[in-house]
MOPAC internal coordinates of N, CA, C and O (Angstrom, degrees):
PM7 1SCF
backbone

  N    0.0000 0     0.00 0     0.00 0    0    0    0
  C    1.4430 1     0.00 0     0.00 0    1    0    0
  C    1.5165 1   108.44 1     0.00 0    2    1    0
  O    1.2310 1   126.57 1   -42.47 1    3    2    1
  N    0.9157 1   104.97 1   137.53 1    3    2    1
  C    1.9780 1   114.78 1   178.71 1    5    3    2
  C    1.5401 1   100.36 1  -122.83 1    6    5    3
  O    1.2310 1   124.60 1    -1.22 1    7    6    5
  N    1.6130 1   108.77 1   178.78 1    7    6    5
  C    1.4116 1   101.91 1   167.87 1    9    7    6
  C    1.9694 1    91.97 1  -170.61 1   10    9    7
  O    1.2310 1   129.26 1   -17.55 1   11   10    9
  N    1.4608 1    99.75 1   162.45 1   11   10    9
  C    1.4768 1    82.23 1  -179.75 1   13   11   10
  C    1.5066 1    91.49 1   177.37 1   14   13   11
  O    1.2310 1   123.27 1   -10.47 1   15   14   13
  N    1.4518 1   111.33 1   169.53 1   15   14   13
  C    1.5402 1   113.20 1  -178.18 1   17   15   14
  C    1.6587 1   123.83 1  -111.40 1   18   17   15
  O    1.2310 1   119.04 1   -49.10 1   19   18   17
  N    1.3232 1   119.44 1   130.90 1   19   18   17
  C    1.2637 1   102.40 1   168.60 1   21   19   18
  C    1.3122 1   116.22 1  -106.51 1   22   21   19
  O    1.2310 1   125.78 1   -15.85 1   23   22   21
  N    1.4090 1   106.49 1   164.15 1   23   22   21
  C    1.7405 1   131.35 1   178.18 1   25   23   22
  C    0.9428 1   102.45 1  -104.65 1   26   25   23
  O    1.2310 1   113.45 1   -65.24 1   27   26   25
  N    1.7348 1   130.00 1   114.76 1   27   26   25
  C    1.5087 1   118.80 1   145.95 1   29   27   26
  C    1.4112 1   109.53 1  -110.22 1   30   29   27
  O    1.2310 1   125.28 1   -44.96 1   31   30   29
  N    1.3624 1   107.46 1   135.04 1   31   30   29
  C    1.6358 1   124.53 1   160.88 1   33   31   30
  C    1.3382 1   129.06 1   -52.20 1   34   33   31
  O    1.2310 1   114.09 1   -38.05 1   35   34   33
  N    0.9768 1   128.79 1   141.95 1   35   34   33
  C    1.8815 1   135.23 1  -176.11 1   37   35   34
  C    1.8207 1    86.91 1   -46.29 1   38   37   35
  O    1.2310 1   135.03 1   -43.78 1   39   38   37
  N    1.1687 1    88.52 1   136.22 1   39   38   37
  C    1.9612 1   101.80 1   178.23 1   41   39   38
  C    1.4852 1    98.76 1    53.48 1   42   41   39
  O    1.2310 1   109.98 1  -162.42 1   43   42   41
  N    1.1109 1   136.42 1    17.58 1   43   42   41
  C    1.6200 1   119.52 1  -176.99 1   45   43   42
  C    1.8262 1   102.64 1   -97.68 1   46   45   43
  O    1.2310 1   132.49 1   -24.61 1   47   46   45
  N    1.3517 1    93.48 1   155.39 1   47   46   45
  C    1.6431 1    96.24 1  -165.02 1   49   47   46
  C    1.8616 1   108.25 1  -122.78 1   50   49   47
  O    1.2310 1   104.38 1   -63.46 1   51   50   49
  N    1.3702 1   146.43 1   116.54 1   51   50   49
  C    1.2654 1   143.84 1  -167.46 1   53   51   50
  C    1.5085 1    97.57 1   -77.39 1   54   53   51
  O    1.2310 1   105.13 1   -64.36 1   55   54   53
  N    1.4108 1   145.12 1   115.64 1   55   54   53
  C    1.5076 1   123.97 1  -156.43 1   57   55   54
  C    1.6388 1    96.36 1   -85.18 1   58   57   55
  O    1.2310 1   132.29 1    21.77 1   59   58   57
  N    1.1822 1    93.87 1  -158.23 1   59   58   57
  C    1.6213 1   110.55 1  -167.90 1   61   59   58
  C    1.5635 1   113.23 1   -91.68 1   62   61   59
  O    1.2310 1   120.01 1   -30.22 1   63   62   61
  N    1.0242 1   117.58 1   149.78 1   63   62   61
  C    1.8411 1   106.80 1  -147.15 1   65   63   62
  C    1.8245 1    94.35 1  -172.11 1   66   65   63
  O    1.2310 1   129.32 1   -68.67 1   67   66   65
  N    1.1143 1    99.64 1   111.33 1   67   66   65
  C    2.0859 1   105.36 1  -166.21 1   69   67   66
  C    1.2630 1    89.22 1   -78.05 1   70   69   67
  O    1.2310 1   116.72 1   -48.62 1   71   70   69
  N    1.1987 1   123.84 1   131.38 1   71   70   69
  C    1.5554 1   143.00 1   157.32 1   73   71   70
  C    1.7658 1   108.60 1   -45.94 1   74   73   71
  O    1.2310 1   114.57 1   141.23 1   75   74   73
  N    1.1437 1   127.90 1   -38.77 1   75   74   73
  C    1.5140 1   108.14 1   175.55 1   77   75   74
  C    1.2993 1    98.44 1   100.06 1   78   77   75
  O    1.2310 1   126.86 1    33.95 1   79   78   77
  N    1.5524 1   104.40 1  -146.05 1   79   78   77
  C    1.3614 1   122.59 1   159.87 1   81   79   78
  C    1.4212 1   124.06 1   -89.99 1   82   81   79
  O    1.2310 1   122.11 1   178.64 1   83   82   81
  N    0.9687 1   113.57 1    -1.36 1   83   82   81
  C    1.8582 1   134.78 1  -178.63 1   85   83   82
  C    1.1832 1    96.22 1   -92.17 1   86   85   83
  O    1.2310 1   124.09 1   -28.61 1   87   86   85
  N    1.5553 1   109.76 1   151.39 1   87   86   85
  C    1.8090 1   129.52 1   176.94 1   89   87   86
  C    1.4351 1    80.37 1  -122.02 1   90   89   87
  O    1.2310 1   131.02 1   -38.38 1   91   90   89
  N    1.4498 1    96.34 1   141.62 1   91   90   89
  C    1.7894 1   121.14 1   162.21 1   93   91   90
  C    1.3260 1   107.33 1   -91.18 1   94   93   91
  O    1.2310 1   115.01 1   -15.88 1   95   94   93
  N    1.5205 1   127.06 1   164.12 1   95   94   93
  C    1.0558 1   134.39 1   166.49 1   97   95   94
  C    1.2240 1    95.33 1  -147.61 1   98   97   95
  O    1.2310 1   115.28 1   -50.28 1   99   98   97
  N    1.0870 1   126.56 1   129.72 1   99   98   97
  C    1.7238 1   155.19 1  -176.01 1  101   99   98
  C    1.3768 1    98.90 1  -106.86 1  102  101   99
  O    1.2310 1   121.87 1   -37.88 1  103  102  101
  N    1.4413 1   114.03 1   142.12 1  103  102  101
  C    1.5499 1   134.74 1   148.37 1  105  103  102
  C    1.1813 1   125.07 1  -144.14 1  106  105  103
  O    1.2310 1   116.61 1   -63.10 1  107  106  105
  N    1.5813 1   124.04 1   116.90 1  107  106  105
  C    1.4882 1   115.39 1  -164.33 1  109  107  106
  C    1.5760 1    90.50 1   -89.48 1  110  109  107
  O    1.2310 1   129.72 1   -36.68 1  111  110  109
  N    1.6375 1    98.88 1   143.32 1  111  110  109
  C    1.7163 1   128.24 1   177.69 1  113  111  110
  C    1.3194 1    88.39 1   -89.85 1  114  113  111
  O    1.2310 1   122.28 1   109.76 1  115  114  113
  N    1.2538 1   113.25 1   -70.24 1  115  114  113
  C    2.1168 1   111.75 1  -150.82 1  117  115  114
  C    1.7805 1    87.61 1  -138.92 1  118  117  115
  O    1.2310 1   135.37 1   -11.17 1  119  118  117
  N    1.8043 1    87.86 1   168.83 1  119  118  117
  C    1.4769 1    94.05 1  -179.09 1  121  119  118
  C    1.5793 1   119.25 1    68.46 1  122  121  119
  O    1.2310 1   133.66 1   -11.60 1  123  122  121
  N    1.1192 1    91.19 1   168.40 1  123  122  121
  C    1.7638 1   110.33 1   168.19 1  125  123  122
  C    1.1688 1   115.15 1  -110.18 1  126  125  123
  O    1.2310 1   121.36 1   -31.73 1  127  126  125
  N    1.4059 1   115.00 1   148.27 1  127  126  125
  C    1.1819 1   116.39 1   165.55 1  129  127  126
  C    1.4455 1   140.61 1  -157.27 1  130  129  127
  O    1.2310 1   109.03 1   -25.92 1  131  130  129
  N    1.1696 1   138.15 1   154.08 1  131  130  129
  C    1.7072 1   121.60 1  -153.43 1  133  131  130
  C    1.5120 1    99.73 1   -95.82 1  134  133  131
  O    1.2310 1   108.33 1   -43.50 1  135  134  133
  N    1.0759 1   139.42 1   136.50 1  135  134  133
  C    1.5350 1   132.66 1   161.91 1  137  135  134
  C    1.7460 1   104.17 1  -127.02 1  138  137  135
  O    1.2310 1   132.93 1   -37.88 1  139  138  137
  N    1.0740 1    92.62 1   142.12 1  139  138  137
  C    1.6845 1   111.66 1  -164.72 1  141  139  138
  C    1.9162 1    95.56 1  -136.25 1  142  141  139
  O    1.2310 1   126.40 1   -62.35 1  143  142  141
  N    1.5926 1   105.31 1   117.65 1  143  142  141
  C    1.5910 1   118.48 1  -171.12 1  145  143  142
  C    1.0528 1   113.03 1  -103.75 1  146  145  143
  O    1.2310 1   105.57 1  -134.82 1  147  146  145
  N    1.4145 1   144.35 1    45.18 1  147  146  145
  C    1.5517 1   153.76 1  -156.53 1  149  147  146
  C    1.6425 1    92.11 1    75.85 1  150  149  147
  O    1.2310 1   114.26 1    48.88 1  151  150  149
  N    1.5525 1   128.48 1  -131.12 1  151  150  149
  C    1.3302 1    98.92 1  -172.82 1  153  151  150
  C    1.3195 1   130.96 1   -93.44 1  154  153  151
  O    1.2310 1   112.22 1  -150.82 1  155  154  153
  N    1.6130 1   132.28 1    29.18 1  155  154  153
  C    1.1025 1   133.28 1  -157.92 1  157  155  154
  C    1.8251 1   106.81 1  -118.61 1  158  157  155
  O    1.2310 1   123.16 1   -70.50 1  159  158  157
  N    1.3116 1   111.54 1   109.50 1  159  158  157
  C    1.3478 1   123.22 1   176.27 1  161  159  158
  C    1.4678 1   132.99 1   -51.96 1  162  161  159
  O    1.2310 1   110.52 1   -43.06 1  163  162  161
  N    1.2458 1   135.42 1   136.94 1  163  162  161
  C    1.7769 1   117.91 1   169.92 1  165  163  162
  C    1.7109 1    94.51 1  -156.70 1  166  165  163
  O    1.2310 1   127.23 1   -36.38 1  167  166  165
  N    1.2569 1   103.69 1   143.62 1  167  166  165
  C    1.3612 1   125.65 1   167.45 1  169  167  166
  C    1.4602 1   108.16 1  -103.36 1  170  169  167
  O    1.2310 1   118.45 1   -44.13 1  171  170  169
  N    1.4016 1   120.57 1   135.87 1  171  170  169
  C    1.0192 1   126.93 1  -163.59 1  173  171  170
  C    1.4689 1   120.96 1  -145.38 1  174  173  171
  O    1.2310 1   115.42 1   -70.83 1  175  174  173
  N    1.2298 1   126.29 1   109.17 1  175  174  173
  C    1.4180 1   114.48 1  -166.38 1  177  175  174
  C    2.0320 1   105.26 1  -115.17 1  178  177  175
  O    1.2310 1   116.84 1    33.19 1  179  178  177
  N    1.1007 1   123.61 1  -146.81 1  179  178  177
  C    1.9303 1   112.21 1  -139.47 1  181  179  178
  C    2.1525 1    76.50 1   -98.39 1  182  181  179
  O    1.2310 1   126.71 1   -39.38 1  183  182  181
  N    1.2721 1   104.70 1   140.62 1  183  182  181
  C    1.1672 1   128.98 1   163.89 1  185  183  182
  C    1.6215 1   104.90 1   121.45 1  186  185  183
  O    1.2310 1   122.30 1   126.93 1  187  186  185
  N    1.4883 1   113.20 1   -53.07 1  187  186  185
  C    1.1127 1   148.29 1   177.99 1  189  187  186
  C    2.1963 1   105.40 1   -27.80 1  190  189  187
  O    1.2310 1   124.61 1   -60.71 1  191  190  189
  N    1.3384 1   108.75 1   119.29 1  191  190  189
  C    1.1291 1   116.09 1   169.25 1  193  191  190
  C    1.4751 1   135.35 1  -121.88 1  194  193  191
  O    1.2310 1   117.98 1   -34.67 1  195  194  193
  N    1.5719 1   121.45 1   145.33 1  195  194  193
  C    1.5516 1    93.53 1  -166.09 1  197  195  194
  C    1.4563 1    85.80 1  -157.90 1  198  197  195
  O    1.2310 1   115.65 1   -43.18 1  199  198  197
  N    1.6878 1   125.86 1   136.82 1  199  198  197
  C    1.2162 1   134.75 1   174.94 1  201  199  198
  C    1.7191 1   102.50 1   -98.67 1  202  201  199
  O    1.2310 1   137.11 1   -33.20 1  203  202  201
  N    1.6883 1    84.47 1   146.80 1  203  202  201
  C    1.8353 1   102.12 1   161.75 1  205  203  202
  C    1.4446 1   104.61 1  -123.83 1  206  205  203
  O    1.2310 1   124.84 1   -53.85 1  207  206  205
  N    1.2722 1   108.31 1   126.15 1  207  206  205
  C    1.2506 1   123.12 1  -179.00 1  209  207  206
  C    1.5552 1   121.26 1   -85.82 1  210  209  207
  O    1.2310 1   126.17 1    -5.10 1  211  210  209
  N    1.2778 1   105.75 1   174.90 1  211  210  209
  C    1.7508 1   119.83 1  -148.19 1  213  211  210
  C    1.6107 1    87.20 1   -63.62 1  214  213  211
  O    1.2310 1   112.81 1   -33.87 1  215  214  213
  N    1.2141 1   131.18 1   146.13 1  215  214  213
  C    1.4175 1   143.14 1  -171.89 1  217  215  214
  C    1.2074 1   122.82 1    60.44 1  218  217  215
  O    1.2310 1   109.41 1  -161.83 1  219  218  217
  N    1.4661 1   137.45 1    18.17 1  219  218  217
  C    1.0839 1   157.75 1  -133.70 1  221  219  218
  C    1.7773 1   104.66 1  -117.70 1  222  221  219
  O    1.2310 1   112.70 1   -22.96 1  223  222  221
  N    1.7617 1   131.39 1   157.04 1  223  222  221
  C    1.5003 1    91.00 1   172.26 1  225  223  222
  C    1.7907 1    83.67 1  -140.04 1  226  225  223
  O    1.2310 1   119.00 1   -84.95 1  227  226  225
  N    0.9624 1   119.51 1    95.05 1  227  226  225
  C    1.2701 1   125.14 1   177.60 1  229  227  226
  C    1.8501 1   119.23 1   -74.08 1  230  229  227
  O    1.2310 1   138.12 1   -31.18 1  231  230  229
  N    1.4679 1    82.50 1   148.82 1  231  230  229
  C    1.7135 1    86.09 1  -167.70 1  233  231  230
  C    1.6816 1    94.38 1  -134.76 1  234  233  231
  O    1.2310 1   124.36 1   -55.85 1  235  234  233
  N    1.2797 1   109.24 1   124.15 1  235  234  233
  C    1.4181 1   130.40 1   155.30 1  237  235  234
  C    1.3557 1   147.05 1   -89.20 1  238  237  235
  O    1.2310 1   112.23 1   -92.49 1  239  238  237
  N    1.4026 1   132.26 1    87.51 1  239  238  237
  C    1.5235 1   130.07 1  -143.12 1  241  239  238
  C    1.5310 1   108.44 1  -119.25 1  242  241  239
  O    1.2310 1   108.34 1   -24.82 1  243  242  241
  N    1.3202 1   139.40 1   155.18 1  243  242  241
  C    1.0173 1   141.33 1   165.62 1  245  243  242
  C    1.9324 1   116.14 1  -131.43 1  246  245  243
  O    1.2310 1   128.31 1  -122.96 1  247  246  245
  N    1.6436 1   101.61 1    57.04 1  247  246  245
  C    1.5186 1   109.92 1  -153.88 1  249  247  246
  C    1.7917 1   101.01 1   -96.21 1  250  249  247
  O    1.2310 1   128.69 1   164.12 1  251  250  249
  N    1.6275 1   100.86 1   -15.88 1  251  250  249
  C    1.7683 1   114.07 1   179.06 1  253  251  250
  C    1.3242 1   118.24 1   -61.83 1  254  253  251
  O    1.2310 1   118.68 1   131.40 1  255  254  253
  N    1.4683 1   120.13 1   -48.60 1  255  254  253
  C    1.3894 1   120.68 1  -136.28 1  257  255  254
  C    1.8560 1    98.95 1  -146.05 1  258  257  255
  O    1.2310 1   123.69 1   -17.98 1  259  258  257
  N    1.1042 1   110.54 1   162.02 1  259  258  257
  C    1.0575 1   121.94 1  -130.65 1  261  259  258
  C    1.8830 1    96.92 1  -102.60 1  262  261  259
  O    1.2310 1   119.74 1   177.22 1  263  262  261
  N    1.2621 1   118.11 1    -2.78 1  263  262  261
  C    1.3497 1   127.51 1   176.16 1  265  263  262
  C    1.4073 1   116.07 1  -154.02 1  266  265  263
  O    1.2310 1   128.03 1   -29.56 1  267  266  265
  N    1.6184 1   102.15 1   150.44 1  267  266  265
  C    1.6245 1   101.62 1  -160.29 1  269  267  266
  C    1.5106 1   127.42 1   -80.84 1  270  269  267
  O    1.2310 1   119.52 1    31.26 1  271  270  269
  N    0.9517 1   118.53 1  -148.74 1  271  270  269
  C    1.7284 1   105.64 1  -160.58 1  273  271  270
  C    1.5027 1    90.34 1  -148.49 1  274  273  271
  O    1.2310 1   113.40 1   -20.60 1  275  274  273
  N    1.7240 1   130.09 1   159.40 1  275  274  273
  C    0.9712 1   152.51 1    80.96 1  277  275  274
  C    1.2647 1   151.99 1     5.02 1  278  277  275
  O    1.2310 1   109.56 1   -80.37 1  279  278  277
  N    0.9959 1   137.17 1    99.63 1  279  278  277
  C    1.8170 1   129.07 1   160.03 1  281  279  278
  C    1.2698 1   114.81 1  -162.75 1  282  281  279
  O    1.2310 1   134.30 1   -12.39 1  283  282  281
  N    1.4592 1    89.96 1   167.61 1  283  282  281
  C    1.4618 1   104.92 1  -155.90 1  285  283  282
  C    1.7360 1   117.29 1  -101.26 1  286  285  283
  O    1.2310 1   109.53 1   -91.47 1  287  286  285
  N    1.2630 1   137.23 1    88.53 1  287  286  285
  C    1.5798 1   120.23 1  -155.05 1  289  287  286
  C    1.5528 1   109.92 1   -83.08 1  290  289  287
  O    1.2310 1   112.95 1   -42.47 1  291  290  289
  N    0.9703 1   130.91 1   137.53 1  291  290  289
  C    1.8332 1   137.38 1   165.65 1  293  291  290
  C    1.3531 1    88.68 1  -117.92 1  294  293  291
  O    1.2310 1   127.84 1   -56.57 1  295  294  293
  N    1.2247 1   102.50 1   123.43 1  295  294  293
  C    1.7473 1   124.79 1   172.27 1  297  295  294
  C    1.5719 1   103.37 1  -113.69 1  298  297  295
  O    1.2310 1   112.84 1   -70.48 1  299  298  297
  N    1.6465 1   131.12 1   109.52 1  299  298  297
  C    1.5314 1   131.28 1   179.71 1  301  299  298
  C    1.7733 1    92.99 1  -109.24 1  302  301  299
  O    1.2310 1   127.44 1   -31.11 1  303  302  301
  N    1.7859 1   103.29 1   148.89 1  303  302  301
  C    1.3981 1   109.18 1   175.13 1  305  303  302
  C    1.6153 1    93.11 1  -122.32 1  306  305  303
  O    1.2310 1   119.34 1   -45.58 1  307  306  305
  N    1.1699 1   118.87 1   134.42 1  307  306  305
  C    1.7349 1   118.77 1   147.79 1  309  307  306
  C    1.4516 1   111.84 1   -40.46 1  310  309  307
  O    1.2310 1   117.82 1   -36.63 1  311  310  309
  N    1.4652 1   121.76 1   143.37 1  311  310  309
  C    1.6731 1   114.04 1   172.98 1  313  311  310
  C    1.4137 1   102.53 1   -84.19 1  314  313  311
  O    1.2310 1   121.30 1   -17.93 1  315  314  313
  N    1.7317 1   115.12 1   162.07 1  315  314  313
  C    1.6638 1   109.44 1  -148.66 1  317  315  314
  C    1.6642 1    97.07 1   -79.53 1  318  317  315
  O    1.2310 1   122.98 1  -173.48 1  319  318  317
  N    1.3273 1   111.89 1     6.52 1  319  318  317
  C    1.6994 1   100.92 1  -171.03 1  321  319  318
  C    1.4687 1   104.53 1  -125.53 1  322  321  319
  O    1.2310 1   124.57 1  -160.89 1  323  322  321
  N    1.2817 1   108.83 1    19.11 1  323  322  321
  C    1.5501 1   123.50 1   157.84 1  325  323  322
  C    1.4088 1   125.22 1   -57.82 1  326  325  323
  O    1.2310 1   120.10 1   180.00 1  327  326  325

């Protein structure tokens, strides 16, 4: 398990990045922000949580609004003899 924070910039976009065998778990701190899960959309503003699952290619954007955003990533792996 890892965990860690990202920064996105006003209009800045986190690109698209396949989950693997790892599930993400997202939590927005501040800001808004768009997350798009292969093709399924969500707007998401500060409290707000939302997983992408293992093979998954999630995209994080801040292209709406006029200041940047926050969040929080938890990255979990299955152990390899699971």
């Amino acid at each position: 398990m890892s965990a860690g924070q990202i920064l996105i910039p006003p209009m800045g976009v986190k690109k698209r990045k396949c989950t693997r065998d790892n599930t993400f778990m997202f939590l927005v701190i501040q800001g808004l922000i768009r997350a798009t899960i292969d093709e399924d959309v969500f707007l998401l503003s500060p409290g707000d949580m939302f997983q992408a699952p293992r093979g998954r290619h999630p995209v994080l954007n801040q292209k709406h609004w006029g200041y940047g955003c926050e969040t929080l990533l938890l990255s979990c792996a299955l152990p390899s003899n699971f």
